[in-house]
C-alpha positions in Angstrom: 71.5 51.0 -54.9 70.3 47.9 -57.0 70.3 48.2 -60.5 67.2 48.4 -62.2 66.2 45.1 -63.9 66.9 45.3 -67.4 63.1 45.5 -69.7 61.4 42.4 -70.8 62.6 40.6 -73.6 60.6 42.1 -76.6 59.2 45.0 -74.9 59.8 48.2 -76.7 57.4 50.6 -74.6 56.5 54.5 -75.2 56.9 55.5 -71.3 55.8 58.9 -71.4 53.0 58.2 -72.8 52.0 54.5 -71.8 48.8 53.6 -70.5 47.7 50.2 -69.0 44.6 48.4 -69.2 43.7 45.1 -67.3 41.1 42.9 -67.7 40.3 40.3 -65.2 38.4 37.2 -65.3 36.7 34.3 -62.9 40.4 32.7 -63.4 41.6 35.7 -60.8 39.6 35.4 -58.4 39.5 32.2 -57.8 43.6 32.0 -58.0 44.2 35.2 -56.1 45.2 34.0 -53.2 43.5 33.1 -49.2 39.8 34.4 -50.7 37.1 34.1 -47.6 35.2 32.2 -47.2 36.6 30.2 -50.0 37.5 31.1 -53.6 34.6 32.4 -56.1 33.5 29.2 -58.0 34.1 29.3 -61.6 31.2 28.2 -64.1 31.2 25.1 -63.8 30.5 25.1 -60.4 28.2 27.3 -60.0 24.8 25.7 -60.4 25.2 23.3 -57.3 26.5 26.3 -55.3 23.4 28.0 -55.7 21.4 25.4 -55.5 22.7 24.7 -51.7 22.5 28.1 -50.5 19.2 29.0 -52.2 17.3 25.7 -52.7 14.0 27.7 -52.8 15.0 28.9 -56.0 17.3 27.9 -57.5 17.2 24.4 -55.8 13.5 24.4 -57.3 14.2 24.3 -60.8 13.0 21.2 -62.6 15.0 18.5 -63.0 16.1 18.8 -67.1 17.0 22.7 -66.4 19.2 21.4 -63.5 20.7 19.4 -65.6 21.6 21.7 -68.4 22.7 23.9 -65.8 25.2 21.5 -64.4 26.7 20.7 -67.4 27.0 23.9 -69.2 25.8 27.1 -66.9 25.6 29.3 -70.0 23.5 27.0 -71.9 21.1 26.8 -69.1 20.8 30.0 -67.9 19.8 30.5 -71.9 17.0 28.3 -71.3 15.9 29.8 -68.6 15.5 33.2 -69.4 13.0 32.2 -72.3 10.9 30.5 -70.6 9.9 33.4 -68.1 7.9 31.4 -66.2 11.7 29.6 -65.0 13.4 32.5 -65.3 11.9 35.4 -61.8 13.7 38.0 -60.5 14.3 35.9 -57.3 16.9 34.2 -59.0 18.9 36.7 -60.0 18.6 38.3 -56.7 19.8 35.4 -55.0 22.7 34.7 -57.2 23.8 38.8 -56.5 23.4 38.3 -53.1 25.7 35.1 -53.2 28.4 36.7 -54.9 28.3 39.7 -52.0 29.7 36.5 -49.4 33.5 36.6 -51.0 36.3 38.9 -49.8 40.1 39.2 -49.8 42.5 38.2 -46.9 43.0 40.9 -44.3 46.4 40.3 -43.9 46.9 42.0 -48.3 48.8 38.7 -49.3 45.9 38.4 -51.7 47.4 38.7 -55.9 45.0 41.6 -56.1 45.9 43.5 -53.6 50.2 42.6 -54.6 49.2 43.8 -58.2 47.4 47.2 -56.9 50.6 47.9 -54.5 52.7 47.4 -57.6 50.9 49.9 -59.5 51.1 52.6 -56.7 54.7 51.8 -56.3 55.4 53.0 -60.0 53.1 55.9 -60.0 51.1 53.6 -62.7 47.4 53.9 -60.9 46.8 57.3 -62.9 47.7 55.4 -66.3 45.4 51.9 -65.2 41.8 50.9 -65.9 41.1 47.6 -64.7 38.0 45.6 -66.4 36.4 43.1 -64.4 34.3 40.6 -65.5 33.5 39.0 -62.4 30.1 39.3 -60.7 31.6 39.3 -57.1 33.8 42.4 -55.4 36.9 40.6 -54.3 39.1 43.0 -56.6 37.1 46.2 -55.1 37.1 45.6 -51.9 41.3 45.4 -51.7 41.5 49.0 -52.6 40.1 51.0 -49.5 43.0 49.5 -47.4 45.3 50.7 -50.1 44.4 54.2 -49.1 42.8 54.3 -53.0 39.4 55.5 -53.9 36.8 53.5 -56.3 35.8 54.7 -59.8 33.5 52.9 -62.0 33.3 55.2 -65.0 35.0 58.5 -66.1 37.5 59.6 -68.8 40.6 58.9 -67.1 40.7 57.7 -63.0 39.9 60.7 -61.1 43.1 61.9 -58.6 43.6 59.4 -55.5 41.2 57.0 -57.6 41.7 53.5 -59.4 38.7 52.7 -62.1 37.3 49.5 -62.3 35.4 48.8 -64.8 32.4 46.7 -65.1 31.1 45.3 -68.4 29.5 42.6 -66.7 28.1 44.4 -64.3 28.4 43.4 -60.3 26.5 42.1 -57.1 27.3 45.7 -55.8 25.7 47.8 -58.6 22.0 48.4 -56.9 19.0 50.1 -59.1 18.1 53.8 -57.7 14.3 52.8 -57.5 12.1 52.3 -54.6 10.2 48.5 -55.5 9.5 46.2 -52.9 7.8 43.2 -51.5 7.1 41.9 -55.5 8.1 39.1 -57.7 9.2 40.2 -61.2 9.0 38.0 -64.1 10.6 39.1 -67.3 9.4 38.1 -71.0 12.3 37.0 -72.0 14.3 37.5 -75.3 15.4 41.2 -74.9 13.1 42.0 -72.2 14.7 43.1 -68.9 13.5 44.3 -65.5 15.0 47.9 -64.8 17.3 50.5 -66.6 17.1 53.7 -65.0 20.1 54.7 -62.8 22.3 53.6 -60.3 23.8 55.1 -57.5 27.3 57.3 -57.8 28.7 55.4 -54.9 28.1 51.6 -55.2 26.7 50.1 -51.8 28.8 48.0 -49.3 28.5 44.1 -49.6 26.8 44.5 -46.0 24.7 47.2 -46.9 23.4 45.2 -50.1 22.8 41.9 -48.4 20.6 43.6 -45.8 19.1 45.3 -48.6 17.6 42.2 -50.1 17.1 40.6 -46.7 14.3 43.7 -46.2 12.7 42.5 -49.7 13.9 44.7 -52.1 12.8 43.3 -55.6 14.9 44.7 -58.1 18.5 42.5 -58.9 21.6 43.9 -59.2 23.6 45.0 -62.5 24.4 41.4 -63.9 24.5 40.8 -67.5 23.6 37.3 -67.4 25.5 34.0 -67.6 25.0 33.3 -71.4 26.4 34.0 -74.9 24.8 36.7 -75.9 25.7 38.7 -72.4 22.0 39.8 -72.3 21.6 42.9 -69.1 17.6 42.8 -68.0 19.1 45.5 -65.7 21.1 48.6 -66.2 21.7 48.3 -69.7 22.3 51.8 -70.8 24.9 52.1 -67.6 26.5 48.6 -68.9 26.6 49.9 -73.0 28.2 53.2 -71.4 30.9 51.1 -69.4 31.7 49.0 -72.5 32.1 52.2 -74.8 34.2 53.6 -72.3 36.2 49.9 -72.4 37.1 50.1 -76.1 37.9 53.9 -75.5 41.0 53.3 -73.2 42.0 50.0 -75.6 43.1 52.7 -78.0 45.0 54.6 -76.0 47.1 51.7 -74.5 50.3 50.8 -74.6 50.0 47.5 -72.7 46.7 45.2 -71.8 47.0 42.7 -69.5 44.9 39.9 -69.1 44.3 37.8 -65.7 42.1 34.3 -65.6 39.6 36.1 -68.6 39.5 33.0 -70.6 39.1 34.6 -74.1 36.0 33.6 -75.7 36.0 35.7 -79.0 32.4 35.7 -79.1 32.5 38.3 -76.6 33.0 41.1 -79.0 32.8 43.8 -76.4 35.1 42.1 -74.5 38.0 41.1 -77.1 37.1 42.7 -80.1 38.8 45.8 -78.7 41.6 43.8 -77.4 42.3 42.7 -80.8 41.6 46.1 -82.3 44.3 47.9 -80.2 47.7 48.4 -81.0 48.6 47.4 -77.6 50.6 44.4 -76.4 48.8 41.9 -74.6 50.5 40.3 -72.0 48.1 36.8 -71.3 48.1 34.9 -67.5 45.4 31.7 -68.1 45.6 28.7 -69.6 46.2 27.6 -73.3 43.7 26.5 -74.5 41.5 26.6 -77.8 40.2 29.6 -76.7 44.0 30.8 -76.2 45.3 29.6 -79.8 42.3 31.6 -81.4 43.5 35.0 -79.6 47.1 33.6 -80.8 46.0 34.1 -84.1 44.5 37.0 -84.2 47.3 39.2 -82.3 50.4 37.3 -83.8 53.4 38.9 -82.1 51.8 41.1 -80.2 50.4 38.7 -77.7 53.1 37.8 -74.8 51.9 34.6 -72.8 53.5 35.5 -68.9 52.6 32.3 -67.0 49.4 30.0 -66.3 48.2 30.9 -62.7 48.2 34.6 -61.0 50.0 33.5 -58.2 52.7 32.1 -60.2 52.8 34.9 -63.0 53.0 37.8 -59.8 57.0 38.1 -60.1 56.8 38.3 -63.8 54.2 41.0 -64.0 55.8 42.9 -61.4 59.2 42.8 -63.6 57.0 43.4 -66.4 55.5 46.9 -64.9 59.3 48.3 -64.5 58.7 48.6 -68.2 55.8 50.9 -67.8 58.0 53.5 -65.7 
């Protein structure tokens, strides 16, 4: 029998005990491996994507919002929303129903679905919440063929279960409400357009693009693209995820980071992260955003490698330490 690797250099982990958190970003996805029909387009990107698939709405927008768009999706999308004659619920539908057309290689090869398989293998899924602030399901939708179950929320992941969390919301996460065939326009500001409940088991990609294509009205559970993270839908479901977020950061033993590229202004995001008295083992670039988190976590921040693909036999090393 092979002997078992020896632990990471550094890493003096509680096992009994030791609970993993994951957070996830647009970085993932988009390096995760053979993605259909081609990998989720990070921010920068994302404007002129839209624009082509949806040029009745988003293709529509005047020129200068195009612009700001382009050059800083954030910035625009800020713009937009307070100015609520720009800023319909079309678009937001559209760019949910956008996000429903990605999903991971049949075949598993995908880093998502190598990562899950590595927590199953060390009896770890029980310990794991994943985070993900991605707006598509790519991450989701590799856990049915893993013979797992889905949990958005709970204390701890029920039996047979991984939890995902989603602090961004998702293009899956439908309203519970009965509204069709209008256009909604919101006020802007901290106006929003729906938050009573969702349903317990989020729809199918299929099932929610052939919901919108019979006119449904209401958009998904997005936060929107901007700063300040704003939610004109679902915001007491979203407030409830996030509490539940910073909940498991103080429990951890370990929080791994994938592609999240960690913009501090995201307090709900990272100001748990820094909070905890977790390690944080970092897979992204170094960047500004990078050296800031450096500072604030010191010695307990471990950088593993700048792309998933390349960081996958590294982490997997790194979860023998879990065990």
């Amino acid at each position: 029998m092979a002997a078992k690797p020896a632990p990471s250099e550094h890493l003096k982990i509680e096992h009994k005990e030791s609970r993993l958190a994951i957070l996830v970003g647009a970085g993932a996805s988009y390096g995760a491996g053979a993605i259909t029909p081609y990998p989720p387009p990070l921010g920068n990107q994302l404007f002129d994507e839209l624009a082509r698939y949806y040029p009745q709405s988003w293709g529509q927008l005047p020129t200068e919002y195009q612009s700001m768009l382009r050059a800083d999706f954030e910035t625009g999308m800020d713009e937009l929303w307070n100015h609520p004659d720009l800023a319909p619920s079309r678009l937001f539908i559209d760019m949910g129903v956008y996000f429903t057309r990605f999903d991971p290689p049949y075949d598993g090869s995908d880093c998502y679905s190598q990562l899950i398989r590595g927590l199953q293998l060390r009896g770890l899924v029980d310990r794991t919440v994943i985070a993900s602030l991605n707006y598509e399901c790519v991450l989701d939708c590799t856990v049915k063929p893993l013979g797992l179950l889905l949990a958005y929320l709970g204390d701890v992941p029920p039996p047979g279960n991984i939890m995902i969390l989603k602090p961004h919301g998702a293009c899956n996460l439908i309203p519970q409400a009965n509204v069709y065939g209008v256009a909604l326009v919101a006020a802007g500001g901290s106006s929003g357009f729906y938050d009573g409940g969702l349903p317990q088991i989020p729809m199918s990609l299929p099932a929610v693009r052939e919901l919108y294509a019979n006119d449904f009205a209401l958009p998904p559970m997005m936060s929107m693209y901007t700063r300040n993270k704003h939610s004109p839908v679902g915001r007491t479901f979203l407030d409830l995820t996030r509490r539940k977020w910073r909940e498991w950061l103080d429990t951890c033993s370990v929080i791994l980071v994938i592609g999240a590229r960690p913009v501090l202004w995201d307090e709900h995001i990272w100001t748990p992260i820094i909070d905890s008295p977790a390690q944080v083992w970092f897979v992204g670039g170094k960047d500004t955003n990078y050296e800031e988190l450096n500072k604030q976590l010191g010695s307990r921040l471990h950088y593993v490698g700048a792309t998933f693909r390349d960081s996958m036999p590294a982490l997997v090393r790194r979860l023998d330490d879990l065990t």
